[in-house]
Backbone as JSON, one array per atom type, in Angstrom:
{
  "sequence": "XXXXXXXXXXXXXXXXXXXXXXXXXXXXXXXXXXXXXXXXXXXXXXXXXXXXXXXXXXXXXXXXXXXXXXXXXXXXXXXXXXXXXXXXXXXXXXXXXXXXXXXXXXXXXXXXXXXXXXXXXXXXXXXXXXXXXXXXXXXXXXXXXXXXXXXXXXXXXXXXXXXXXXXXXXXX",
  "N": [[76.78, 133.26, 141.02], [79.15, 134.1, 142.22], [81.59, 132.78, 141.02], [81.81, 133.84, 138.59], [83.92, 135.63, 136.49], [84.88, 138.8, 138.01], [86.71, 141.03, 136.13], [86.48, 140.66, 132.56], [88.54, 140.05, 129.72], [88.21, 141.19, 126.93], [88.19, 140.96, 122.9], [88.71, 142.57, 120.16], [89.82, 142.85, 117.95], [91.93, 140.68, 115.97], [94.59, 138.62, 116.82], [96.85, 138.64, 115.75], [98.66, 141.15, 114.21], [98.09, 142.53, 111.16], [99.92, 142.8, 109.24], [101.87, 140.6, 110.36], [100.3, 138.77, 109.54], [101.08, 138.79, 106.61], [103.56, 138.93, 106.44], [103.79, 135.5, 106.77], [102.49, 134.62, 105.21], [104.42, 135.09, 103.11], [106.45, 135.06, 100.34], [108.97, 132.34, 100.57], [111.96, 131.66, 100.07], [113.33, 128.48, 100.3], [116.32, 127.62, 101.13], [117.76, 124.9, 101.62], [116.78, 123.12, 99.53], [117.66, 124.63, 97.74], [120.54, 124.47, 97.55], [120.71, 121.59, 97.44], [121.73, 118.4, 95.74], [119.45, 117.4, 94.1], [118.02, 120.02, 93.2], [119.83, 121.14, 91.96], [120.73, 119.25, 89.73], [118.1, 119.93, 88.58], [118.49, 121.9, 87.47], [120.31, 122.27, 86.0], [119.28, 120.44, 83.85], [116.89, 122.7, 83.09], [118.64, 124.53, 81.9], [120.44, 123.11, 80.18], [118.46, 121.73, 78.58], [117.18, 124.13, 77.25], [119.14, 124.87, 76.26], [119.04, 122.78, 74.08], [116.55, 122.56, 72.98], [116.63, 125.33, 71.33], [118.98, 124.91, 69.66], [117.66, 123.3, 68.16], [115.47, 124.4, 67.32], [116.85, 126.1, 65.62], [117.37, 125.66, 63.24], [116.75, 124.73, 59.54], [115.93, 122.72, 59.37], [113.11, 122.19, 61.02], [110.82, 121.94, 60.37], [110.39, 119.41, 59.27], [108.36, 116.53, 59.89], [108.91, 114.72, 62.64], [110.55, 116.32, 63.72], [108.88, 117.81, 65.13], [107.54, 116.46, 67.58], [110.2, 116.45, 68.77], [110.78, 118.6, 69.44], [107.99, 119.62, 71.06], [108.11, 117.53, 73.07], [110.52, 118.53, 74.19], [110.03, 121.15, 74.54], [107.82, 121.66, 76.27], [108.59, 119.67, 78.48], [110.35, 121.43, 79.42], [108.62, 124.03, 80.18], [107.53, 122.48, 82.03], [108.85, 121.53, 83.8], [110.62, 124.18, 84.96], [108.5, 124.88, 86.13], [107.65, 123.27, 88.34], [110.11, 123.07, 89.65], [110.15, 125.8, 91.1], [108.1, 125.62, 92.03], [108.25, 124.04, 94.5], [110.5, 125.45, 95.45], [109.61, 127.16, 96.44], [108.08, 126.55, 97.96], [105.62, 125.99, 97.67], [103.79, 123.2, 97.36], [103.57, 122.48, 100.12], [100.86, 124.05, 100.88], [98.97, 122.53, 99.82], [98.36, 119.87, 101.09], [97.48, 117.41, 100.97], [98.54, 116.25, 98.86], [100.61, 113.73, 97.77], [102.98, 114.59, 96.87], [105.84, 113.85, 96.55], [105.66, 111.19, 95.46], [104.15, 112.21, 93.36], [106.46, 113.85, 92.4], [108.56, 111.41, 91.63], [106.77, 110.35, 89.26], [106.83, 112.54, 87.62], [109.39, 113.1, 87.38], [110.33, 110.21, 85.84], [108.36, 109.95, 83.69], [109.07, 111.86, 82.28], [111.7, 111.16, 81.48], [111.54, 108.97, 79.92], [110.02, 110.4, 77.85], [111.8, 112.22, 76.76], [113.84, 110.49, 75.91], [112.39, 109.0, 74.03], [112.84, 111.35, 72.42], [115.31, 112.36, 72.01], [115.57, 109.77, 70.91], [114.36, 110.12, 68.25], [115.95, 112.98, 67.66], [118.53, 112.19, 67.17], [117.85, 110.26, 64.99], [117.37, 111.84, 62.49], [119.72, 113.65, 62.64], [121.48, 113.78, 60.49], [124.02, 115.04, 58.33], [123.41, 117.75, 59.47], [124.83, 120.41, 61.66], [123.72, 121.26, 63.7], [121.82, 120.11, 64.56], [122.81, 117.82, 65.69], [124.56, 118.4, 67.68], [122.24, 119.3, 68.96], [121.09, 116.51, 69.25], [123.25, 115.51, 70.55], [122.58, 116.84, 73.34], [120.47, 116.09, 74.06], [120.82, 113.79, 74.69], [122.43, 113.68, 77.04], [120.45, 115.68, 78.97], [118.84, 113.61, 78.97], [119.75, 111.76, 80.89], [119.86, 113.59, 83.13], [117.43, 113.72, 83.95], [117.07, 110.81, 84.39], [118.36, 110.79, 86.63], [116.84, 112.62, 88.19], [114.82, 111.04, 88.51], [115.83, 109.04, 89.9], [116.77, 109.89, 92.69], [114.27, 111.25, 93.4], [112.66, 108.7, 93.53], [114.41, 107.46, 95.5], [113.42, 109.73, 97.6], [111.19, 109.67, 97.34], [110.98, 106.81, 98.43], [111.78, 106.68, 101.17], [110.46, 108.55, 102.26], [108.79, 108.51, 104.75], [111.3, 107.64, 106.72], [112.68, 109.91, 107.8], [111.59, 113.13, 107.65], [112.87, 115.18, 108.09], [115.07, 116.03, 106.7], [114.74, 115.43, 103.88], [114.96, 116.63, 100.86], [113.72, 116.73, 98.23], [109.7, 117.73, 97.94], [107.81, 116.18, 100.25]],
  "CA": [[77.41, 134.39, 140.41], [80.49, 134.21, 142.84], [82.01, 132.23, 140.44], [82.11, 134.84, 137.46], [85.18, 136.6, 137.5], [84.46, 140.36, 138.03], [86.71, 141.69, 134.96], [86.71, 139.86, 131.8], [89.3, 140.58, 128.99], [87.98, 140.78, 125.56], [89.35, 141.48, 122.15], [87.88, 142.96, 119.29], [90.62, 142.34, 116.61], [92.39, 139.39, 115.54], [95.67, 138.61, 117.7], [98.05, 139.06, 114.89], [98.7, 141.98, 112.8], [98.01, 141.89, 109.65], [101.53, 142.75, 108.78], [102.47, 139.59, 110.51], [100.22, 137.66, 108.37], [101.17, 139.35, 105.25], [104.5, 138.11, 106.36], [103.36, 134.52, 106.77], [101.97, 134.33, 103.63], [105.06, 135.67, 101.93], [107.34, 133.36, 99.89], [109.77, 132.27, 101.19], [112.72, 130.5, 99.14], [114.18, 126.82, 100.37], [117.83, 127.47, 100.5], [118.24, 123.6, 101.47], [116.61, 122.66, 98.4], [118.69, 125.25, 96.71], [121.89, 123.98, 97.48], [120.72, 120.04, 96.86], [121.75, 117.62, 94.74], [118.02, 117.49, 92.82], [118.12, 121.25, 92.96], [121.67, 121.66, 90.84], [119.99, 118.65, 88.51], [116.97, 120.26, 87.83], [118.44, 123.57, 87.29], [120.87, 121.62, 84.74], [117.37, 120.49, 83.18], [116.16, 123.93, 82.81], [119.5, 125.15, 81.11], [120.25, 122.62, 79.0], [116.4, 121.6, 77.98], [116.93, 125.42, 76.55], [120.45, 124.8, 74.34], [118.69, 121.55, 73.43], [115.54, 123.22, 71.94], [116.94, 126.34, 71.09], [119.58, 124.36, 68.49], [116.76, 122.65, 66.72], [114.56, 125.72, 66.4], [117.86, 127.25, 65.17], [117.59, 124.99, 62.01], [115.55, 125.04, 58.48], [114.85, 121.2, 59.37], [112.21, 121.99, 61.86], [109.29, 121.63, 59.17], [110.06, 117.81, 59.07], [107.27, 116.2, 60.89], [109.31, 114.09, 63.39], [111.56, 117.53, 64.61], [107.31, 118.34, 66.18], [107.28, 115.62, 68.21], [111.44, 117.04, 69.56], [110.13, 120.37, 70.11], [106.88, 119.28, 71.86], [108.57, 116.84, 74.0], [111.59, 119.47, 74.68], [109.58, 123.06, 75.39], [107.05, 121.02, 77.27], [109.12, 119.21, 79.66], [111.45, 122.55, 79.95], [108.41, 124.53, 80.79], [106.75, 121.69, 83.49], [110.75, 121.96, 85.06], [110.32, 125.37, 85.59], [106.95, 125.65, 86.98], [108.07, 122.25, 88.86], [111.12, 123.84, 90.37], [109.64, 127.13, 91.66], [106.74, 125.05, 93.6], [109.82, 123.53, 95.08], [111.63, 126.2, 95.66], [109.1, 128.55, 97.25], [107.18, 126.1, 99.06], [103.99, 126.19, 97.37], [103.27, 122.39, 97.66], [102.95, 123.09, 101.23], [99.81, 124.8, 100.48], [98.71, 121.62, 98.98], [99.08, 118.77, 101.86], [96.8, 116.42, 100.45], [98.99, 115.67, 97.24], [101.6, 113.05, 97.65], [104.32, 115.19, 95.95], [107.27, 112.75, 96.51], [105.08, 110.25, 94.55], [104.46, 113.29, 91.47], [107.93, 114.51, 91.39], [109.02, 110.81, 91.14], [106.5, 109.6, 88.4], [106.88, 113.4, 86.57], [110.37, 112.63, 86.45], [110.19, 109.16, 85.14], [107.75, 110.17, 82.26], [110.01, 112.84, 81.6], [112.73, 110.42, 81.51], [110.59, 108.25, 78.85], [109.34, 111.21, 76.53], [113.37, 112.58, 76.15], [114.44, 109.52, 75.58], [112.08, 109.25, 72.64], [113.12, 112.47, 71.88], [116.23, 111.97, 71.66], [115.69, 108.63, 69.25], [114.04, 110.23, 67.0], [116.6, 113.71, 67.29], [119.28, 111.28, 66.33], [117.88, 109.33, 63.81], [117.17, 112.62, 61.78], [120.69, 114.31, 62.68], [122.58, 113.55, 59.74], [124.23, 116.36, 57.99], [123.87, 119.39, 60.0], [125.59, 120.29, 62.92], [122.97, 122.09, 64.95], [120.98, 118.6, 65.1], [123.74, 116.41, 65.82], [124.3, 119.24, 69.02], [121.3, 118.83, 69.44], [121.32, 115.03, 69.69], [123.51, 115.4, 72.55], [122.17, 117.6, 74.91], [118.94, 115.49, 74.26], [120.75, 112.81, 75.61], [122.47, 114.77, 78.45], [119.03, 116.0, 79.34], [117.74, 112.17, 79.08], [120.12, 111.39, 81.53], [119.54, 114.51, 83.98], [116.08, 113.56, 83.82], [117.43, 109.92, 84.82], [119.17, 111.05, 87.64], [116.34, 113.15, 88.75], [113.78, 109.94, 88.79], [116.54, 108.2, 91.43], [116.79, 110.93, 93.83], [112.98, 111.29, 93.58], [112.82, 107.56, 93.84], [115.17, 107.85, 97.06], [112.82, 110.25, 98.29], [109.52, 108.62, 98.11], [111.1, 105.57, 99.23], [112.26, 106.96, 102.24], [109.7, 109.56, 103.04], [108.48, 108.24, 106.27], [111.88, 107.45, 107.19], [113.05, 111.12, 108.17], [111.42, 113.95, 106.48], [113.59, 116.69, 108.42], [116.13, 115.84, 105.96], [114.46, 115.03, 102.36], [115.38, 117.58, 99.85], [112.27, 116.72, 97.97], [109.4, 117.29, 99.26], [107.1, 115.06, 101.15]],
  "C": [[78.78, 134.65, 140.98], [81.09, 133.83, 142.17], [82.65, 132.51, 139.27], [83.22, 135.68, 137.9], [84.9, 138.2, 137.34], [84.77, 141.12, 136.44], [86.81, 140.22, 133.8], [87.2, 140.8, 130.58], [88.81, 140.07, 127.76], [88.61, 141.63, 124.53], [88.12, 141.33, 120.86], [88.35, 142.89, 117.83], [91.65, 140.9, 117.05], [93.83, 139.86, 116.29], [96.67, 138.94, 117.07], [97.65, 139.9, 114.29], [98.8, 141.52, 111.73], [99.03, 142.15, 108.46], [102.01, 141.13, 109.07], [101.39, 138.51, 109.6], [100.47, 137.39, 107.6], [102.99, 138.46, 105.23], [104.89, 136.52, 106.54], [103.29, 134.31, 105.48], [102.83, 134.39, 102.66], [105.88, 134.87, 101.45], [108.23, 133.6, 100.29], [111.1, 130.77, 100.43], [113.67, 129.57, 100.49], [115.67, 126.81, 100.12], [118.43, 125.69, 100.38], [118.1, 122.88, 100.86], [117.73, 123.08, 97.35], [119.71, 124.58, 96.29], [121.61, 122.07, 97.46], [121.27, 119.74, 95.76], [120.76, 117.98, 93.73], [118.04, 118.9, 92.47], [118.65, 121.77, 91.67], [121.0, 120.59, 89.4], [119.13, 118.74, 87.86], [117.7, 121.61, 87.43], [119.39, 123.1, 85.86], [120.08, 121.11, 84.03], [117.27, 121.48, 82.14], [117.64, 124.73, 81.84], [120.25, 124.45, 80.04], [119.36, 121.52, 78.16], [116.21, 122.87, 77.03], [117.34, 125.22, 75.63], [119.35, 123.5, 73.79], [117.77, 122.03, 72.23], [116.32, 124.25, 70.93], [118.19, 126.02, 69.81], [118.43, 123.63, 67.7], [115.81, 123.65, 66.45], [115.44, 126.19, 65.35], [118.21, 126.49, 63.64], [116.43, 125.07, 61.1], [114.98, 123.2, 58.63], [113.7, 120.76, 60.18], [110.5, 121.98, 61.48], [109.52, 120.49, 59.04], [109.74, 117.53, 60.35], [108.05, 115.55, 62.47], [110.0, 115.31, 64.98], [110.02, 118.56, 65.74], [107.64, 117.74, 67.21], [108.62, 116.13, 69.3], [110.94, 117.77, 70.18], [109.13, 120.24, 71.09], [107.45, 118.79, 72.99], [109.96, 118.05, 74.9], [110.92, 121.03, 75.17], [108.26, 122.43, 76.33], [107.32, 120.97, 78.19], [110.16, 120.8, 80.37], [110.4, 123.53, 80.35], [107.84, 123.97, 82.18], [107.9, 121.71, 84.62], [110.88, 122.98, 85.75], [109.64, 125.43, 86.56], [107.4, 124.29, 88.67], [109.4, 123.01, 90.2], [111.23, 124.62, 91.43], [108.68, 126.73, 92.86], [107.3, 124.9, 94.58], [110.22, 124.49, 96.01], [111.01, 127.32, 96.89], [107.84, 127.77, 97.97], [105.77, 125.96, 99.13], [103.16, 124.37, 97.86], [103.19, 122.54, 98.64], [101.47, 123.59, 101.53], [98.76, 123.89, 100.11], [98.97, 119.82, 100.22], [98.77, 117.16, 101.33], [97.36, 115.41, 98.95], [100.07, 114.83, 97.64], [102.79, 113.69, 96.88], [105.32, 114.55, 95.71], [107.13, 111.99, 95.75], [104.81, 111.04, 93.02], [105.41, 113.49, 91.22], [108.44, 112.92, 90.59], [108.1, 110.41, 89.64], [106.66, 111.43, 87.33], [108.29, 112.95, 85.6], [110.71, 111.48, 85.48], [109.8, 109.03, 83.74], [108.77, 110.98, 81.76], [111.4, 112.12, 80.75], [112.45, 109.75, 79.93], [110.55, 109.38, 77.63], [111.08, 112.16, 76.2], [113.93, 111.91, 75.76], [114.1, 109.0, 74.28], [112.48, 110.6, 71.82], [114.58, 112.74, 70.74], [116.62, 110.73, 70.52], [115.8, 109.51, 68.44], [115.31, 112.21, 66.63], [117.6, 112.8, 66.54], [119.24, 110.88, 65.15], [117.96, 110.2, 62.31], [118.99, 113.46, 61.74], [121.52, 114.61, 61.71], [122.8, 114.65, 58.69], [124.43, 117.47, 58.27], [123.83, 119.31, 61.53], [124.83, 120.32, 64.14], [122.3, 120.8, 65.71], [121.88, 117.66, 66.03], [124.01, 117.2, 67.19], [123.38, 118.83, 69.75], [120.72, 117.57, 70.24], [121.85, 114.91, 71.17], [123.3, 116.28, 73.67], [120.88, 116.59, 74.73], [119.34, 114.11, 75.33], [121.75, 112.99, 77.18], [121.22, 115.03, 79.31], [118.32, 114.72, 79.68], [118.37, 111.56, 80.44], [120.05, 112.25, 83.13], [118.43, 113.64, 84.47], [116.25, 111.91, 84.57], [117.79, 110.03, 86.46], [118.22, 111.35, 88.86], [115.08, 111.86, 89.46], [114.35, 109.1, 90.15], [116.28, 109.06, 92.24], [115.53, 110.72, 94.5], [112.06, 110.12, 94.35], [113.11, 107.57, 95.42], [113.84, 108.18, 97.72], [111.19, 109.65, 98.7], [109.67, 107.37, 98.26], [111.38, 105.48, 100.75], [111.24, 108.12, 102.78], [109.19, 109.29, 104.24], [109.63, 107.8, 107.29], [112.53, 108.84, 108.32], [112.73, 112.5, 107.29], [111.69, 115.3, 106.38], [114.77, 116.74, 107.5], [115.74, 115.96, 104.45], [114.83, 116.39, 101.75], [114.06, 117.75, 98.63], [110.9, 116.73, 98.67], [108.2, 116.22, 99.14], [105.71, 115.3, 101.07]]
}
């Protein structure tokens, strides 16, 4: 019993306040994403992925079957950018360790890359005559090329992710 130490210090609540967890938990935006490269390219995405759609809604030719397949492919990918972005941005994959993310952003972007690119065919091929389309046309392929841009970076990044990942801009 010599051995026991006389007082012993115990504790009946949890070591942190539960303010300081609350502030743990709280989001917290990625300025070094912010100010990236991929950042500024996805955010160019998300704003003209909008004019893109937003000129072919803005037409009476969006009852021919083909201008579905635009729209689908264009408010799709412009809302998965968003939601895509924000995970990003506020650190949610984090939350999530188990997911290869570097490996989703690159193959999201890629498909993305693919399904605008059809998009863009088939905006084109229909364009003829009115203006809004033929607009249209080119932000689709603006957007096809964003979307290009975004697959390298991404690329970059999950090629290099074990190289230094205090640096990546995407994450890891």
């Amino acid at each position: 019993m010599s051995d026991f130490p006389s007082k012993v210090a115990t504790e009946t609540h949890a070591p942190h306040s539960q303010s300081t967890q609350a502030r743990n938990m709280g989001a917290v935006i990625d300025m070094a994403f912010l100010k990236s490269i991929p950042a500024i390219i996805t955010l160019a995405e998300i704003l003209l992925g909008l004019i893109h759609w937003a000129l072919i809604v803005s037409t009476p030719a969006t009852i021919l079957a083909p201008y579905g397949w635009v729209l689908f492919v264009a408010i799709t990918l412009w809302i998965l950018t968003i939601a895509l972005f924000f995970i990003i941005l506020f650190g949610v994959y984090r939350m999530l360790p188990s997911v290869p993310w570097s490996l989703v952003v690159m193959v999201y972007f890629a498909v993305g890359t693919v399904l605008y690119l059809t998009a863009f065919a088939t905006n084109a091929a229909y364009a003829t005559g009115i203006n809004e389309l033929g607009a249209a046309a080119f932000f689709a392929v603006v957007v096809t090329l964003l979307y290009g841009a975004s697959t390298f970076f991404a690329f970059m990044d999950w090629r290099n992710e074990d190289a230094n990942a205090a640096t990546s801009t995407v994450p890891t």
